[in-house]
N, C-alpha and C positions, 0 to 999 in steps of 0.2 A: 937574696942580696940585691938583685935587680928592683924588687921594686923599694926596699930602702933606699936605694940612691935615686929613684925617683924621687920617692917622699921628701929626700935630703932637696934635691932639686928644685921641686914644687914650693919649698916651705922657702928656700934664698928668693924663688922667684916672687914671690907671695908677699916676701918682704921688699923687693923690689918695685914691687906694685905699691904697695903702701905708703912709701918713700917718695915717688913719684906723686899721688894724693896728697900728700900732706903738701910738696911744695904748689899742685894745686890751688888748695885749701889758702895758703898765704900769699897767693900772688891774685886769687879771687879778695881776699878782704883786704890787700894796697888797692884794687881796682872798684872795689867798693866804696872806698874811702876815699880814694881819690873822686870817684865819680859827685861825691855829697859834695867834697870840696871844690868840685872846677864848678859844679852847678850852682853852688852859693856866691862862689865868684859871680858865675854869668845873672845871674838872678840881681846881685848886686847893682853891676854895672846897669842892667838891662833899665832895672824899678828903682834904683835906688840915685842913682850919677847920670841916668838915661843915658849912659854911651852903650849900645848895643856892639857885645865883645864878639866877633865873630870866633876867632882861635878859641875858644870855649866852646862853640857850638859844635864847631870841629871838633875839636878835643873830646868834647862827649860822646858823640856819637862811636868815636873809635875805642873810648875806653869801652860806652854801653857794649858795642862789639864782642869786644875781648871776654868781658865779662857774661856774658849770657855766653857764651862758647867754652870759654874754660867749665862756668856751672854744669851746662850740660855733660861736660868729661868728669865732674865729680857725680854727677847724678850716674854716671854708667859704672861708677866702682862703686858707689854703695845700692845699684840696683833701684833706683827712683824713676827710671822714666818711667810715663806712663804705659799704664796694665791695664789690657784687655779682658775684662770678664767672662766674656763670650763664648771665649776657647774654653774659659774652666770648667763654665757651663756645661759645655755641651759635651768634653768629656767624661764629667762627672754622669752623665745619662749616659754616655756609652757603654763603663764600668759597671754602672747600678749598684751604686756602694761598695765595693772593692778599694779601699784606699790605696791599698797599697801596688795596685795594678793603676789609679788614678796619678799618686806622685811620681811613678816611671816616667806614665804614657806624656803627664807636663812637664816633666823634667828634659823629657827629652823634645817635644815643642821648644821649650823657651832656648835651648841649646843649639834647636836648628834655627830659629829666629834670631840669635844671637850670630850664628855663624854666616845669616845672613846679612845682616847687619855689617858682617866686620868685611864681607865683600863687597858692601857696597861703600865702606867707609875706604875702603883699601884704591878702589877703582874711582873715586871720589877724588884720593889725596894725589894717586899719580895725573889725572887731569888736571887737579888744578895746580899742581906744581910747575905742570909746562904752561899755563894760562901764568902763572904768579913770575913766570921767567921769560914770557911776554913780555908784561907791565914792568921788571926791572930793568931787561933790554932798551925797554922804552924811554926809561928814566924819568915819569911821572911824577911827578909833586904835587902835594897836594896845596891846597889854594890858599890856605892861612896858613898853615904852621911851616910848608917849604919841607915838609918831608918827601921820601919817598914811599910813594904807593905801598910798596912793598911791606912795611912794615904794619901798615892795617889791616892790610888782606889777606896777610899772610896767617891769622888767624884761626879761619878755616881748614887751612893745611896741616898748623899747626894741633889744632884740638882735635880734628878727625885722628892722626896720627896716636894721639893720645886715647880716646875713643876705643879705637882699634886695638891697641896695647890692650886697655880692661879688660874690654870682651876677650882678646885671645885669652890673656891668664883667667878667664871666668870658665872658661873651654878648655884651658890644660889643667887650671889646680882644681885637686878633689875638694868637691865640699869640707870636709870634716878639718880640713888643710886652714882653707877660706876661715872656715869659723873658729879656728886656733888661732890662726895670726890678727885676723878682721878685716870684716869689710865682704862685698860684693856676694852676699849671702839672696 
């Protein structure tokens, strides 16, 4: 009975995780799309009206920002960052063809690599949260567009958090769970 309401568990949480990727997914491709668009602006003005738009230059760099940060939080739910060969390697000689003594001993590598990960993501987001309430204390704006700091830096906090959610449901759901609903196999 216990471990059905795990499974029950794992499988709402799993879809939780999915839910959370998907709006990922669509706030990666507005930030994609915006990015083509503010940089054809700025490219416009730059080559085209020679008035060099500064609030574009700004503007991109804070969407590039977001965007290579939110990607890397979809790369950690479907399992994309980069893979180390080395470790397989060299387990694979430690085994000497034993598979299924191999997909343990790596299974349970990439789960402490993962567990590490999500502590240094964890010990990452509470630092910079108190750095990020620094800079809002401070009330920073930035230089063309008259925002606050906050809202571009806040990135990092943001996606480590997100980060860290993955990898934990990569470390609570069972595989078999994972490849039922999708994602982070």
């Amino acid at each position: 009975m216990e471990n059905n309401a795990f499974h029950t568990a794992a499988r709402a949480l799993m879809k939780i995780n999915k839910f959370v990727y998907s709006i990922e997914k669509i706030i990666g491709m507005i930030l994609m799309y915006g990015l083509v668009i503010i940089l054809f602006i700025n490219v416009l003005f730059r080559f085209v009206l020679f008035i060099p738009s500064a609030w574009a230059d700004e503007l991109s760099r804070y969407t590039f920002t977001w965007l290579v940060l939110i990607g890397a939080s979809i790369a950690m739910y479907n399992w994309e960052h980069i893979d180390i060969n080395l470790v397989d390697t060299l387990i694979e000689k430690w085994v000497k063809g034993d598979h299924k003594k191999k997909e343990m001993v790596l299974s349970r590598v990439k789960k402490s690599a993962v567990a590490i990960s999500i502590g240094y993501l964890i010990y990452l987001s509470i630092l910079y949260a108190k750095y990020l309430s620094q800079i809002a204390t401070l009330g920073t704006k930035s230089m063309f567009l008259g925002w606050g700091l906050t809202v571009p830096m806040s990135s990092i906090l943001v996606c480590s958090i997100l980060m860290a959610f993955h990898g934990i449901c990569y470390l609570i759901i069972p595989e078999e769970i994972r490849r039922e609903v999708g994602g982070l196999c």
